[in-house]
C-alpha positions in Angstrom: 112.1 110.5 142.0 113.6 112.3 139.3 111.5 113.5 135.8 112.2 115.6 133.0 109.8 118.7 133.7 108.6 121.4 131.4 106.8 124.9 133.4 105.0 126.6 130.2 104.6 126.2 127.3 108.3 127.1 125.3 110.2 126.5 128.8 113.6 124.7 128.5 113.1 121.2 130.2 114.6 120.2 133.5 115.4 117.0 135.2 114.2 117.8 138.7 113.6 115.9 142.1 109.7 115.3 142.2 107.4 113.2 144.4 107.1 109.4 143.3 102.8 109.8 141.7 99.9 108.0 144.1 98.5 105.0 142.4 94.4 105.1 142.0 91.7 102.9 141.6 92.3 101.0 138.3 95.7 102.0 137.9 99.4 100.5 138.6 102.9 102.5 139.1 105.3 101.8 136.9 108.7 101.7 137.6 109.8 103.1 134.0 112.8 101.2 132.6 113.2 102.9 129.1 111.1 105.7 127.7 110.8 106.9 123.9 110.7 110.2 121.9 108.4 110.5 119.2 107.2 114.0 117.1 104.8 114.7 119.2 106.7 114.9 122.6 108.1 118.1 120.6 105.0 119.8 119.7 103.4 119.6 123.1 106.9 121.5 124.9 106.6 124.4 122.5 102.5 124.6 122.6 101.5 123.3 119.0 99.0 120.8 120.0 97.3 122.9 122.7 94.1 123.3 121.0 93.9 119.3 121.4 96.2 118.5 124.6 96.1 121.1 126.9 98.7 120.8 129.2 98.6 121.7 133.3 102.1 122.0 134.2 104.3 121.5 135.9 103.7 118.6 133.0 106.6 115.5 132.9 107.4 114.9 129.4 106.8 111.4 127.4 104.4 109.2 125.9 105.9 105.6 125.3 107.4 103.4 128.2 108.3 100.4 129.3 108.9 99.2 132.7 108.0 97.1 135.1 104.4 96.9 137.8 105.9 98.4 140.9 102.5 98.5 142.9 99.0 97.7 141.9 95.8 100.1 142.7 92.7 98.8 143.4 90.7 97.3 140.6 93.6 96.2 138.5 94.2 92.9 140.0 95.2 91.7 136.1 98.6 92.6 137.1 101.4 91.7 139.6 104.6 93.6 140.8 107.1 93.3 138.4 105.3 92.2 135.6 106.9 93.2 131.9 105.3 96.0 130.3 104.5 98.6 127.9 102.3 101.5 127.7 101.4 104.9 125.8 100.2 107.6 128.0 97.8 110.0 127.6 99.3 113.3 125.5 97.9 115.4 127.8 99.0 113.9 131.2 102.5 112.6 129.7 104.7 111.1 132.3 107.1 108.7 131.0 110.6 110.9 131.6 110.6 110.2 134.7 111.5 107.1 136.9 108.0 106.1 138.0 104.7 107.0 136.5 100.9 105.9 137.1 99.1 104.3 134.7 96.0 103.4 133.7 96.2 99.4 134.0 94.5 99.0 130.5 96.9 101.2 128.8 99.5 98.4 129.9 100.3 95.5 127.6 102.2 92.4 128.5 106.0 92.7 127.0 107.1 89.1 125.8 110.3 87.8 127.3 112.2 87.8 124.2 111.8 91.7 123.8 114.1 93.8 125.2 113.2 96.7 127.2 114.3 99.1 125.3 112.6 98.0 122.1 109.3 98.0 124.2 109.6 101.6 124.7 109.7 102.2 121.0 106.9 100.7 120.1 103.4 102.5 120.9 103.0 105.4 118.9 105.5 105.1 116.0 104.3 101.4 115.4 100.3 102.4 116.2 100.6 105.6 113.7 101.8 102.9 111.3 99.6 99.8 111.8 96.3 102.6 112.2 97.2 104.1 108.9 98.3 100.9 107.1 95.4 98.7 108.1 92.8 100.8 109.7 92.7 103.5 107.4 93.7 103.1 103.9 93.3 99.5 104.9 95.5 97.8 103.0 95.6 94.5 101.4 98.0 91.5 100.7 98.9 91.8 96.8 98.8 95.7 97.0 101.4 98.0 96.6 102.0 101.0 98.7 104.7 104.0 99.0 106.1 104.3 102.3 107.7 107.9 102.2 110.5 107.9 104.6 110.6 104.3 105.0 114.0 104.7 107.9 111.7 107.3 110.0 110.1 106.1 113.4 106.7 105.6 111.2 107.7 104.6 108.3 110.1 101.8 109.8 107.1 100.0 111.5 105.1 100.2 108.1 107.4 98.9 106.4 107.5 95.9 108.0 104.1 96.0 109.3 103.0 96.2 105.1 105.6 93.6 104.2 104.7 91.1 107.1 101.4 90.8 105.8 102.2 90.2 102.1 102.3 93.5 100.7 104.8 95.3 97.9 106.5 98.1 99.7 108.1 100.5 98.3 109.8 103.4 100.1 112.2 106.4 99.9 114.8 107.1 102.0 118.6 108.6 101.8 122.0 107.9 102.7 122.4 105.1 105.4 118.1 104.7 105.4 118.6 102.8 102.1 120.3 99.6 103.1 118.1 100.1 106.6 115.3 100.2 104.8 116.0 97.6 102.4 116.9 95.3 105.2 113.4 95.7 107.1 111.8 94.2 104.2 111.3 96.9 100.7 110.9 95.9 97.7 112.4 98.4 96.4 114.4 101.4 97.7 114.6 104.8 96.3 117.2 107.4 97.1 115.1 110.4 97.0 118.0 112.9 97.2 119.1 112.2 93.2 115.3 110.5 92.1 111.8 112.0 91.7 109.2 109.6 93.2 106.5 110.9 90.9 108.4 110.1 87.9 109.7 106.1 89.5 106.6 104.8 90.3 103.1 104.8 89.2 99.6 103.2 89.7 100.1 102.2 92.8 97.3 101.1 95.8 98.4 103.1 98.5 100.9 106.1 99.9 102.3 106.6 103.0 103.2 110.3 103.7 104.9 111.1 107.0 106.3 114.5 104.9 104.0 116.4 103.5 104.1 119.9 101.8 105.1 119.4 97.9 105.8 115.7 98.5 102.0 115.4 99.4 100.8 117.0 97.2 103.0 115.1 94.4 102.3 112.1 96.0 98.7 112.0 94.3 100.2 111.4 90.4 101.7 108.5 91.5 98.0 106.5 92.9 95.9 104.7 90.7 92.4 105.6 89.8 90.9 104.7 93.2 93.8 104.7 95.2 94.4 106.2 98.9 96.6 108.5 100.4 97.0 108.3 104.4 99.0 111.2 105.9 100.5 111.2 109.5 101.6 114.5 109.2 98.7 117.2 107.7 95.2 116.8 106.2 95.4 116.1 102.1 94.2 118.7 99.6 90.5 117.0 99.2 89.6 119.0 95.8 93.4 117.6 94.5 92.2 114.0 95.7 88.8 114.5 94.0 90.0 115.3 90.5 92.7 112.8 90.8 89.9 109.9 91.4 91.4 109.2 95.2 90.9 108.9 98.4 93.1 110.3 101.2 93.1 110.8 105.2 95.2 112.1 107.9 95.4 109.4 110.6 94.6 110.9 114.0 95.9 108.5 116.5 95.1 110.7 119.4 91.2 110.3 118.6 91.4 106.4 119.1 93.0 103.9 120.8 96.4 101.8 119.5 96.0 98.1 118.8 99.2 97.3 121.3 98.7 93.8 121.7 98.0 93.3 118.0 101.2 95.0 117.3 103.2 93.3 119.8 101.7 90.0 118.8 102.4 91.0 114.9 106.2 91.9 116.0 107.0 88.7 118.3 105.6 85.9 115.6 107.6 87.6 112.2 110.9 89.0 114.2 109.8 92.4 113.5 112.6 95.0 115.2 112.5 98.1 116.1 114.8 100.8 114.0 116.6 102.9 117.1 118.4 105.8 115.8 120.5 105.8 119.6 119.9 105.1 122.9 120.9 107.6 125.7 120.5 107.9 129.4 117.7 110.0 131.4 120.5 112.7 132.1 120.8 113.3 128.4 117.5 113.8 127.5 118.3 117.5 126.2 120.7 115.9 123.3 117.5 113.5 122.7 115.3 116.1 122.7 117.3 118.2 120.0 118.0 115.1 117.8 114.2 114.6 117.6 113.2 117.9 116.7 116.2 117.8 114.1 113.7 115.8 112.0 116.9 113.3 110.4 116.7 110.5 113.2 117.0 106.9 111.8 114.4 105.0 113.6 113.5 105.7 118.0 115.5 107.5 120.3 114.9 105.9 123.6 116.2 106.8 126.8 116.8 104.5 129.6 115.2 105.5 132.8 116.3 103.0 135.5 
């Protein structure tokens, strides 16, 4: 079978000819139809989450898949060959570039019929960074408002819809195209953050989103109200700032728990949630994917299809 390979850490991936993974007890080969690029996939090529995910190569790169039950192992009679569905893999075992992959049969949620494959793939991480920081963190409320910061990025698309499909104000930033994007996944209210300051448009709000940080982090504090909370995907908030601004803040770690998939998939199915793709390209261009997602200015998921 054929997977997108890294040797070392730093090494240039490579699609080579590899043999098709044994399925063990408890788990079920997947025959991977689409697979998805998220941050992360970048950070583990070049070494950067070593300390957490240390990585045996030669390692296949990719988290998020969707596919369909190709064989079943023993002990994970809950599914059948060609069952619909999609998974996130462990960061340090990877695996879904590549045109099958074993997994674990309790990382595997059903995909509904109406859902394309495609969408599926696009789904675990981005959407269970969003729903874990939204509702399981900062745990928002109906009624409350939150700041999404880059409300047309792979997070901050799923949030906001995630915040608005459960009765929440949203507001977000984005640029360019993102604002219309944005607008039409559910904000309130859209701000171009290219020729407006955040921190001088809004105020006293419930909660902020930051998938940024740096300076808009750190400004992002002035703009919660006494009691407030501040949920970063991206770095660990300045806790003396957050003291003597009377706030709360967190950076959601969504590689220390596990993702609500079927919640998510549930949530997305019953309020015609979508998911944003920035482009879709075949397996064989997975370097162009590669480089669009460590450009940092995709719109949404870049999926790859697989088979």
């Amino acid at each position: 079978m054929k997977a997108v390979q890294i040797h070392g850490y730093k090494d240039v991936p490579t699609l080579e000819e590899v043999p098709t993974p044994e399925v063990g007890p408890g788990e079920v080969l997947v025959r991977v139809h689409a697979a998805a690029l998220n941050p992360i996939d970048v950070q583990l090529q070049v070494g950067g989450m070593e300390r957490f995910f240390p990585l045996t190569f030669p390692y296949t790169l990719g988290l998020d898949l969707s596919g369909t039950i190709e064989r079943v192992g023993t002990d994970a009679s809950v599914w059948k060959p060609e069952d619909r569905i999609i998974a996130r893999l462990s960061p340090a075992r990877g695996g879904a570039l590549a045109e099958f992959v074993a997994v674990s049969s309790d990382a595997c949620v059903a995909l509904p019929p109406e859902l394309p494959m495609t969408d599926g793939a696009g789904i675990p991480t981005a959407g269970g960074t969003a729903w874990k920081a939204l509702f399981e963190v900062a745990q928002v409320k109906a009624g409350q408002t939150v700041l999404i910061h880059a409300g047309a990025g792979g997070v901050g698309s799923f949030a906001v819809q995630f915040a608005h499909a459960f009765g929440v104000r949203v507001l977000a930033t984005a640029s360019g195209d993102g604002l219309e994007l944005v607008r039409g996944l559910g904000a309130d209210q859209v701000m171009d953050y290219r020729t407006q300051d955040f921190a001088t448009v809004f105020s006293g709000l419930d909660v902020v989103l930051d998938t940024i940080g740096g300076d808009t982090q750190r400004r992002s504090f002035d703009v919660l109200r006494a009691g407030g909370y501040l949920v970063s995907t991206v770095a660990p908030p300045d806790e003396a700032l957050a003291k003597s601004r009377g706030v709360s803040s967190s950076m959601v770690q969504l590689s220390r728990g596990g993702i609500p998939l079927k919640e998510m998939v549930a949530t997305m199915h019953d309020h015609s949630l979508r998911v944003l793709t920035d482009r879709t390209l075949p397996l064989d261009r997975f370097a162009e994917a590669l480089e669009r997602q460590a450009s940092g200015r995709a719109r949404g998921k870049i999926i790859l299809t697989v088979t």
